[in-house]
Structure formats: C-alpha cells, structure tokens
C-alpha positions in Angstrom: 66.5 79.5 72.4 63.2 79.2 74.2 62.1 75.5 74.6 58.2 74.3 73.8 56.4 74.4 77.0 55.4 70.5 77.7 52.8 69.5 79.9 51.7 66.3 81.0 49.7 64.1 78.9 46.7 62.9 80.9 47.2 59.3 79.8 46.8 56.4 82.4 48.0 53.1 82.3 46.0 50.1 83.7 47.9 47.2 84.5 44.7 44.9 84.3 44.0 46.1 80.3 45.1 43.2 78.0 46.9 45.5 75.6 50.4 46.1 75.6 51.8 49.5 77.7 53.2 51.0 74.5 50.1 50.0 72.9 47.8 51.8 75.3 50.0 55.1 75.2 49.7 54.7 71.6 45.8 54.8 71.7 45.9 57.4 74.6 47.7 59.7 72.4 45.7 59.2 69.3 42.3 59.5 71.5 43.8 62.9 72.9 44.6 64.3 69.2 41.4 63.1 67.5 39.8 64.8 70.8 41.6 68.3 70.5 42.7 67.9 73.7 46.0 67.9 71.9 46.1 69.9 69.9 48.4 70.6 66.2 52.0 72.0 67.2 51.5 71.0 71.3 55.1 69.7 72.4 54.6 66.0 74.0 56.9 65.1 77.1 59.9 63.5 76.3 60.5 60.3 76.3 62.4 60.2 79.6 59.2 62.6 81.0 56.6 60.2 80.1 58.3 57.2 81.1 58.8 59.3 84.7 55.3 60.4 84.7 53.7 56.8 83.9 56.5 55.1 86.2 57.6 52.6 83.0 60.8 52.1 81.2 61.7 54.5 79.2 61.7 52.6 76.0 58.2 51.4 76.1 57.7 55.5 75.5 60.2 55.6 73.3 59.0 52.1 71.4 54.9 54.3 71.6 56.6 57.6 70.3 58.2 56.0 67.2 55.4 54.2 66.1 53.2 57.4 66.4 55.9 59.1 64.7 55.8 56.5 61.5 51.4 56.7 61.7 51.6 60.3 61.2 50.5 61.1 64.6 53.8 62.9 65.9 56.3 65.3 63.8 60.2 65.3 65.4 62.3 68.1 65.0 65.7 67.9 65.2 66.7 69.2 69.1 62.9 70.3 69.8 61.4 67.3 70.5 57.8 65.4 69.3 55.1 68.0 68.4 51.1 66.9 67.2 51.2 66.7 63.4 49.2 68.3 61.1 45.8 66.0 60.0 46.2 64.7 56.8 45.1 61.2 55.9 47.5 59.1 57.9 47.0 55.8 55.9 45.1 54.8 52.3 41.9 54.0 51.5 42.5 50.2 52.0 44.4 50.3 54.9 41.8 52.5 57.0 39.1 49.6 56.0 41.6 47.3 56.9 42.4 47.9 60.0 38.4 49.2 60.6 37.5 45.5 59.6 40.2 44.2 62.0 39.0 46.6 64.9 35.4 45.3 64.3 36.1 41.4 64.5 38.2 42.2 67.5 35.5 43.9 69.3 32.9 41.5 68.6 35.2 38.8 69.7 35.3 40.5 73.3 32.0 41.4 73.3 30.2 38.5 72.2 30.3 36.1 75.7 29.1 39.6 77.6 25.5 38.5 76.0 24.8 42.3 75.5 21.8 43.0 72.9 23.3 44.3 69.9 21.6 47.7 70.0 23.0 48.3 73.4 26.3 47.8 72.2 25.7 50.3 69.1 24.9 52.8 71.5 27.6 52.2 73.9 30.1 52.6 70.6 28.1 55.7 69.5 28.4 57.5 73.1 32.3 56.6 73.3 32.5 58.0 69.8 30.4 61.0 70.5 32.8 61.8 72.9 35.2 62.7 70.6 33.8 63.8 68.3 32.4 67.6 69.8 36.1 68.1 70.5 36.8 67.5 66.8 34.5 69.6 65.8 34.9 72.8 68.1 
C-alpha cells in the first residue's frame, strides 16, 4: 500500500512568543489551511516527524494534533495518518463570536500600551488578513 507523501510543514517556533508551543503549532496549522497552502486531503507529518522537525517533544505535537483533530482542522485515518479536513463550519454561530469577542479583548489588551493610532492598527489587522485571504480564494 502506497503511503501519503508528507512534507514538511513550514511552521516555526519562537521561543520568545508568549503562547504555548502546542498552541503556536495549532495556529501555524490553521494559518496554513485557511491560506491553501495546505491544502484538503495533504498528509501532515507525523507526530514523531514534526516533533523532529521543530526539535520539541513529541507530545507537545501530539497534544497540537489532537486538539486540531477535535476543531475540525485534521481528519485521522486509521494506519494513514492526519490528513487536512474538508471546510465545513468547525464551530456554531455562538461559539465563532465567542471566541472572535475573546480574540478581540486579547488583542487590544497587548496593543493598547504600544500607543498605536487606532486606524494604524486596523490596517495592520487588514494587511495580515489580506494575506490570507488571496490564498483562500484562488
């Protein structure tokens, strides 16, 4: 039986970012999906293969891969491995504006003390979106 060819995922871990490792593979993968630069069916690493690449424990991957894999993000199959699911609507209607809300209190609780003008700020969250978004659409 032929196995999925895996490549590496172009994730990168900064060890000066606040968040959690597994939190920022988390995001890494969910940026590369909503991108298209992962696209639905490609075969992720294992977990052993992404803790080699990134040079972490294993089970901060596996912890990262699970969680994607309850979200919706990832599909496992039974011998195969973790393969980019399908798009559907990961979470409800409240839960999206939720965790939106949440997302925007927490950015404008780091942002705030940087004294930025608040239309510099809309367009620095515009451009970062924009860079998805293209991708998306292609």
């Amino acid at each position: 039986m032929n196995q999925p060819r895996r490549s590496p995922l172009m994730l990168q871990i900064a060890t000066g970012d606040p968040r959690p490792i597994n939190r920022q593979i988390v995001d890494g993968v969910k940026r590369l999906v909503a991108s298209g630069e992962l696209a639905v069916g490609a075969a992720l690493p294992s977990v052993r293969g992404l803790a080699t690449q990134l040079a972490i424990n294993p089970n901060t991957v596996a912890k990262a891969y699970t969680e994607l894999t309850t979200e919706g993000w990832l599909d496992a199959r039974a011998g195969l491995g973790l393969f980019v699911a399908m798009p559907r609507q990961r979470l409800s209607d409240p839960e999206r504006e939720r965790r939106l809300n949440d997302a925007v209190v927490r950015f404008v609780g780091d942002v705030i003390a940087l004294d930025y003008p608040a239309d510099a700020l809309i367009d620095r969250v515009a451009a970062e979106l924009a860079l998805v978004a293209p991708k998306k659409t292609a």
